[in-house]
C-alpha positions as CSV (number, residue, x, y, z in Angstrom):
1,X,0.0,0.0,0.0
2,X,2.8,2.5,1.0
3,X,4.7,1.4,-2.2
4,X,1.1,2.6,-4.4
5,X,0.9,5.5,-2.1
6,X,4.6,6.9,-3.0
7,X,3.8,6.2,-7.1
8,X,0.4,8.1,-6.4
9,X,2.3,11.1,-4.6
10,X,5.6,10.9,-7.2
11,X,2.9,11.0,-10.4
12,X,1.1,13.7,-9.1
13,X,4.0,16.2,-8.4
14,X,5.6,15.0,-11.6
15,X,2.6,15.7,-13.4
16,X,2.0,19.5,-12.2
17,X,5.8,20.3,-12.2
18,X,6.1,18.9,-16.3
19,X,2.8,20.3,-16.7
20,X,4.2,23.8,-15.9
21,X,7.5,23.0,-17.9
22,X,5.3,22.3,-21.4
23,X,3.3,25.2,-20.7
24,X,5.6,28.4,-20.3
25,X,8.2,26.3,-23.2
26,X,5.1,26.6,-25.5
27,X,3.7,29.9,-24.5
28,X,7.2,31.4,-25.1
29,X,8.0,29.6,-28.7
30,X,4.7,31.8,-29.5
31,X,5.3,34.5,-28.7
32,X,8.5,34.3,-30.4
33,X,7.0,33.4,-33.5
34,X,4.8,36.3,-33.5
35,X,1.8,35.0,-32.1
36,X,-0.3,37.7,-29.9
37,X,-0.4,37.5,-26.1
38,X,-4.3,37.0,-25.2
39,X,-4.0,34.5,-28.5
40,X,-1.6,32.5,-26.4
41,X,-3.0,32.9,-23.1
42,X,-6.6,31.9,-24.3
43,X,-5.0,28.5,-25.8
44,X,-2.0,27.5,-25.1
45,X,-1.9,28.2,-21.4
46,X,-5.2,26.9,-21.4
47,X,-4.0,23.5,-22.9
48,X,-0.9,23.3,-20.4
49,X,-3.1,24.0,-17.3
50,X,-5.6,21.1,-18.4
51,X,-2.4,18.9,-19.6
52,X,-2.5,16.3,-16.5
53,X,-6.1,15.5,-17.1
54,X,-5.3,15.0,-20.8
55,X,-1.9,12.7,-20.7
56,X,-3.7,10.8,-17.8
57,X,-6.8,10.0,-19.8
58,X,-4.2,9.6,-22.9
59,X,-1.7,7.0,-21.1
60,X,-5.3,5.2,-19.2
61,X,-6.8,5.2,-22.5
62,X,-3.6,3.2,-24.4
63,X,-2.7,1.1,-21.4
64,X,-2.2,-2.8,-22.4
65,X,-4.6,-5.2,-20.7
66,X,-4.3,-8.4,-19.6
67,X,-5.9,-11.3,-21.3
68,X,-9.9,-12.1,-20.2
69,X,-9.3,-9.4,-18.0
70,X,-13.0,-7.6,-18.3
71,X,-12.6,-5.0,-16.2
72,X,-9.8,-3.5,-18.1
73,X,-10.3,0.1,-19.9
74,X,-10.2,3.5,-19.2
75,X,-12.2,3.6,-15.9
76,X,-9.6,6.2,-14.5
77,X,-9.7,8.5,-17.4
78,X,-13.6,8.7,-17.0
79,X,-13.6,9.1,-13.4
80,X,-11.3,11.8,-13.8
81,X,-12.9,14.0,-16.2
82,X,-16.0,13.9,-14.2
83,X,-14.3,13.8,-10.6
84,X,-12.1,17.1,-11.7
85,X,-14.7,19.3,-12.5
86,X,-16.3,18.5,-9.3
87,X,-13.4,19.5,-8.0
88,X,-12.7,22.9,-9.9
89,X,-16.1,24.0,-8.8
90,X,-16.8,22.9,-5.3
91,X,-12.7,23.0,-4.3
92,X,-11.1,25.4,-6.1
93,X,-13.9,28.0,-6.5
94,X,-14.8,26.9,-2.5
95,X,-11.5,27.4,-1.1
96,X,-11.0,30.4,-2.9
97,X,-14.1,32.2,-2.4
98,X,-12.9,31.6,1.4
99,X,-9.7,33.3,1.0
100,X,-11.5,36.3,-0.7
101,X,-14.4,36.7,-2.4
102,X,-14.8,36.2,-5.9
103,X,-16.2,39.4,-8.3
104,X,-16.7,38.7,-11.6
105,X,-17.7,41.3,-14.3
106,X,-16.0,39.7,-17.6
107,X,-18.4,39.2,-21.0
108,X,-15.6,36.5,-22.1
109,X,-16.8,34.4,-19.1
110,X,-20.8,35.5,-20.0
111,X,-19.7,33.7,-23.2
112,X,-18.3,30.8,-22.1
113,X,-20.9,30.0,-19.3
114,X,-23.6,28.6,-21.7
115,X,-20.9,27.0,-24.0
116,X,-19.8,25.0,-20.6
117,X,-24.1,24.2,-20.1
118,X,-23.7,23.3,-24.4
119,X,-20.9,20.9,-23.5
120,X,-22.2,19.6,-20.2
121,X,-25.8,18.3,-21.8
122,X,-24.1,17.2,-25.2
123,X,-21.5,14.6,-22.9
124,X,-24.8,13.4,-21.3
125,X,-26.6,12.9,-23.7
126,X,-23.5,10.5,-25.1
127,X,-23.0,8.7,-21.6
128,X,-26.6,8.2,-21.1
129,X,-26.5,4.6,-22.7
130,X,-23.4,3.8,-20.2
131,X,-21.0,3.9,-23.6
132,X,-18.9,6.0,-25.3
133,X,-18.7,5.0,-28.7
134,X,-15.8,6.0,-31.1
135,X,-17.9,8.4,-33.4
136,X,-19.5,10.0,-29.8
137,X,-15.2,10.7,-28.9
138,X,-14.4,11.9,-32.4
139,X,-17.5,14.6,-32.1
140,X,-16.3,15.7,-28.6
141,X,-12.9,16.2,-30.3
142,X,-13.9,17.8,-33.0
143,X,-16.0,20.1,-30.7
144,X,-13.1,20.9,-28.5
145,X,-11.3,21.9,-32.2
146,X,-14.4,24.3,-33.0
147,X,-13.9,25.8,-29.4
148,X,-10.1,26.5,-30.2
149,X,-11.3,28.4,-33.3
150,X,-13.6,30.5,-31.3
151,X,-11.3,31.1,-28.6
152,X,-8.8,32.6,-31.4
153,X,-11.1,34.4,-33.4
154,X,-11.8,35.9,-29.6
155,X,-8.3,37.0,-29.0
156,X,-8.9,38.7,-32.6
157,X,-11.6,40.5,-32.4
158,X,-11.5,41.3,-28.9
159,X,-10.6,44.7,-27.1
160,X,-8.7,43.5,-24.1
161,X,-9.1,46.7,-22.3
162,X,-12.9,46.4,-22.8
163,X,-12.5,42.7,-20.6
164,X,-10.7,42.6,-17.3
165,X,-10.8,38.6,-17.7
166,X,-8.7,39.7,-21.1
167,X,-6.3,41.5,-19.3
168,X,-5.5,39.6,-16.6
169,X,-5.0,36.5,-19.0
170,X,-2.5,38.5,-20.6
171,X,-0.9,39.9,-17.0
172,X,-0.7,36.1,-16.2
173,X,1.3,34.9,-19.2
174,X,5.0,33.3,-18.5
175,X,8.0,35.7,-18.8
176,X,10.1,35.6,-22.7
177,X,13.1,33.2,-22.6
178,X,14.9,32.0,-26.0
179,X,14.0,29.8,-28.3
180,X,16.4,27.3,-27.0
181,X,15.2,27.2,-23.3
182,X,11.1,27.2,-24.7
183,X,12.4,24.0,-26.5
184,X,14.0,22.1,-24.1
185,X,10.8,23.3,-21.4
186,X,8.5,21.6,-23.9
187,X,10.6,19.0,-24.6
188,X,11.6,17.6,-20.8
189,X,7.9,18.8,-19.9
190,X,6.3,15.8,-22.7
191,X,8.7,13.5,-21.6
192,X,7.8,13.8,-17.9
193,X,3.9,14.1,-18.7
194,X,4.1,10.7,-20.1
195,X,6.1,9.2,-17.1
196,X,4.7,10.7,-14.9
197,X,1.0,10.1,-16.4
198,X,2.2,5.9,-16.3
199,X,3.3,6.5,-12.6
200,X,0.1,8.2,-11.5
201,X,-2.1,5.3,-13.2
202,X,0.1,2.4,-11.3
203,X,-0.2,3.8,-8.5
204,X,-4.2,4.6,-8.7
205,X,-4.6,1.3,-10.0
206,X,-2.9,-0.6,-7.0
207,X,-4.4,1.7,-4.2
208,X,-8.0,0.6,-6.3
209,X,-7.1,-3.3,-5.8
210,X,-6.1,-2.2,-2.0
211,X,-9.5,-0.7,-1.0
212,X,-11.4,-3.1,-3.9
213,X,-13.3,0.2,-5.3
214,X,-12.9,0.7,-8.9
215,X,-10.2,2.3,-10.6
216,X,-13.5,5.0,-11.5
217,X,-14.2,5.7,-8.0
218,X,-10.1,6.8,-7.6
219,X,-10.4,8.6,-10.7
220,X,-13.2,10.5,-9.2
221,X,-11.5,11.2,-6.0
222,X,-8.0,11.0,-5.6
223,X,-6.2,11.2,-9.1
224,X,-9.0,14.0,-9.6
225,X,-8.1,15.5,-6.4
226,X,-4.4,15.8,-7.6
227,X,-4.5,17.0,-11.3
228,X,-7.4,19.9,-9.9
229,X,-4.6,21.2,-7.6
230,X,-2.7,23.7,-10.7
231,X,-6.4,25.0,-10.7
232,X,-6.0,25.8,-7.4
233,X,-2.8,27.2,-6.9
234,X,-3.5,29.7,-10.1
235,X,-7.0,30.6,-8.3
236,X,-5.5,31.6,-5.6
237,X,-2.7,33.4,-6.4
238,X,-5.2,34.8,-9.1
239,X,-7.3,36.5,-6.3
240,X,-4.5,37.7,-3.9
241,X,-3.1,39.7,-6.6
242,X,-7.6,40.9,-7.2
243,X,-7.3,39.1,-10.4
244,X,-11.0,37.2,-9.8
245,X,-11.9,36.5,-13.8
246,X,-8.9,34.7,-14.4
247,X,-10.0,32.8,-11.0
248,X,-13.3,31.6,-12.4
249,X,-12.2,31.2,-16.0
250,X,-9.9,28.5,-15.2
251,X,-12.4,26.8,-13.8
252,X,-14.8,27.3,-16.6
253,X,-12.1,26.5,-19.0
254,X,-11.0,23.6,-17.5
255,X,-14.3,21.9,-17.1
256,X,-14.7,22.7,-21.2
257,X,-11.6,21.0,-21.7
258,X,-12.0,17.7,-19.5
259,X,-15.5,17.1,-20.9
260,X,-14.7,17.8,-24.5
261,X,-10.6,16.1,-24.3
262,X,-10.3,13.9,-21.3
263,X,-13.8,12.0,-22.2
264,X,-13.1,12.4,-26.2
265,X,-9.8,10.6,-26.0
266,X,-10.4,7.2,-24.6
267,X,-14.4,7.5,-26.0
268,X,-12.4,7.6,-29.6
269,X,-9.2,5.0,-28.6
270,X,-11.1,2.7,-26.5
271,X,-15.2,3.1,-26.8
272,X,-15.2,2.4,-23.0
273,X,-18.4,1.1,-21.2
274,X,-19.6,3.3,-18.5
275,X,-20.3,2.6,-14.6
276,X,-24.1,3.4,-13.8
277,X,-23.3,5.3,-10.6
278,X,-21.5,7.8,-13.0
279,X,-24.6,8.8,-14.6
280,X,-27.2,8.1,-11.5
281,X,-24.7,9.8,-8.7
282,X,-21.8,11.6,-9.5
283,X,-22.8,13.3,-13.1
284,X,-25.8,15.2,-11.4
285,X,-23.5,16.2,-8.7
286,X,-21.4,17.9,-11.4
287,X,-24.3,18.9,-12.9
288,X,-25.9,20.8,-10.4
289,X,-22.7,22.6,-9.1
290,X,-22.2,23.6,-13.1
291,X,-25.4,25.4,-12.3
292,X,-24.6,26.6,-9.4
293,X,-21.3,28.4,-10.0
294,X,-23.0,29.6,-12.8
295,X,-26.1,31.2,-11.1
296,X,-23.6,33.0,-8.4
297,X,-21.2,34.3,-11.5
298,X,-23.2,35.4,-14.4
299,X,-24.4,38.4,-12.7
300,X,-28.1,39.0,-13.6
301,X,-28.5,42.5,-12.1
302,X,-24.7,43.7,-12.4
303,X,-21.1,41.7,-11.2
304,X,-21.4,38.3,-10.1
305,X,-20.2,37.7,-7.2
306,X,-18.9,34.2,-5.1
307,X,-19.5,35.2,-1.4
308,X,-17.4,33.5,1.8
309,X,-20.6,31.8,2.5
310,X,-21.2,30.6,-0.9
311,X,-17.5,28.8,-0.8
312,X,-18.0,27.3,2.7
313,X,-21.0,26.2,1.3
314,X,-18.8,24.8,-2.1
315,X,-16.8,22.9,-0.3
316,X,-18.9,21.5,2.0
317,X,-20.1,20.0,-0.5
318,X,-17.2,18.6,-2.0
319,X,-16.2,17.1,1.5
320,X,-19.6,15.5,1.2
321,X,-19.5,14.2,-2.4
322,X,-15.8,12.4,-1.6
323,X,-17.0,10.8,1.9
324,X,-20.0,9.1,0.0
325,X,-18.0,8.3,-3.0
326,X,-15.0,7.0,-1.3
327,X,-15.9,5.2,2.0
């Protein structure tokens, strides 16, 4: 157990540190080819921040099995995409509302708030028959390609000092190194994504057989737990510094991401079946704090706003969700 414990641990650290690496190597070869800032920030930052997610469900998805083994599949890269955005919302968007309150007055985020409801109902509607069919993963691919457009044509057309989410984004971005450095950042980062993708996955796997839950259930909790904590760190350094869009639009990014990549990749490597408590228990659960952070954010009669008592309230729930999920 203590020898699955350290691999859990080692992956996860591996995976945020090379996660960070990629990122700031890519944002910077960019930038040095000309690309705009808030073109950069709105994708490829936004790639590298949801990168563990991705080479986690990527490595689950490709992962050998063993012979009449029926069990075998990507049960961890499901879990995960689900258990993360319960995470960014009741967590991250908890725990930082309780450090200080979140105000949120961006129309970027109005924008992508009922793009994030689009996604959420369109990845239901494909789970609902407990399988994810090959087609089902190349349309959630293809979607998350369509979003990539819009998100440039964005950073186009947009007037960043009309959006304080815009600016911020831009504020945020890593600082210029050479081409050199950017390549070996991106370079080391792949290498240790993969590694440390394979390391996280033992270890889930063997901690599973420990408790005998499913590799799902640690995918929900844990290994969501762990790839959910970048999100966290950049909220709350986001806030302290009263940068609160860029708080919530990681979130809101994210959870776009993980629905649309981490659920696309192994629905189009693998076609995996689907446990039922996904889509009876922890799918409404996402569901309705989707809703939730939405309602408190959009801002019907000016700013949105995510109160101290709102966030206790967040993650009180997410204490909740993982005690009845877990034990």
């Amino acid at each position: 157990m203590l020898e699955y414990l350290a691999y859990l641990v080692v992956g996860i650290s591996l995976l945020v540190w090379s996660a960070d690496r990629f990122t700031d190597g890519a944002a910077a070869i960019a930038q040095n080819f000309g690309v705009s800032r808030l073109i950069v920030g709105l994708t490829i930052v936004a790639i590298g921040s949801s990168s563990p997610e991705i080479f986690v469900s990527l490595m689950d998805s490709i992962k050998p099995c063993e012979l009449g083994d029926l069990e075998c599949g990507p049960k961890l890269a499901i879990g995960n995409a689900i258990g993360s955005n319960i995470a960014n919302v009741a967590m991250v968007l908890g725990i930082t509302a309780i450090v200080r309150p979140l105000l949120v007055d961006s129309g970027t985020l109005r924008r992508e708030i009922p793009i994030l409801f689009g996604v959420t109902l369109m990845a239901l509607l494909f789970l609902w028959d407990l399988q994810l069919s090959h087609v089902e993963g190349g349309i959630l691919l293809f979607s998350l390609v369509s979003y990539f457009i819009w998100l440039v044509r964005l950073g186009i057309k947009s007037r960043v000092k009309d959006d304080p989410m815009l600016e911020e984004i831009i504020d945020e971005l890593p600082d210029s190194m050479s081409n050199g450095k950017a390549i070996f950042y991106v370079v080391i980062g792949l290498i240790l994504l993969v590694v440390s993708s394979n390391i996280l996955i033992k270890g889930a796997s063997g901690i599973a057989l420990h408790f005998g839950v499913s590799e799902t259930v640690i995918g929900l909790t844990i290994v969501a737990l762990g790839t959910s904590l970048p999100e966290l760190a950049a909220s709350i350094a986001g806030v302290l510094k009263e940068e609160y869009e860029i708080a919530i639009g990681n979130v809101i990014g994210s959870n776009i991401f993980n629905l649309l990549a981490v659920l696309g990749i192994p629905a189009l490597i693998a076609a995996p079946s689907i446990e039922e408590t996904i889509l009876t228990f922890d799918y409404p659960v996402m569901f309705g704090l989707t809703i939730a952070m939405a309602a408190m954010a959009y801002g019907f009669r000016g700013p949105g706003k995510i109160n101290r008592w709102e966030g206790i309230i967040l993650l009180g729930v997410f204490i909740g969700y993982y005690a009845l999920r877990f034990f």
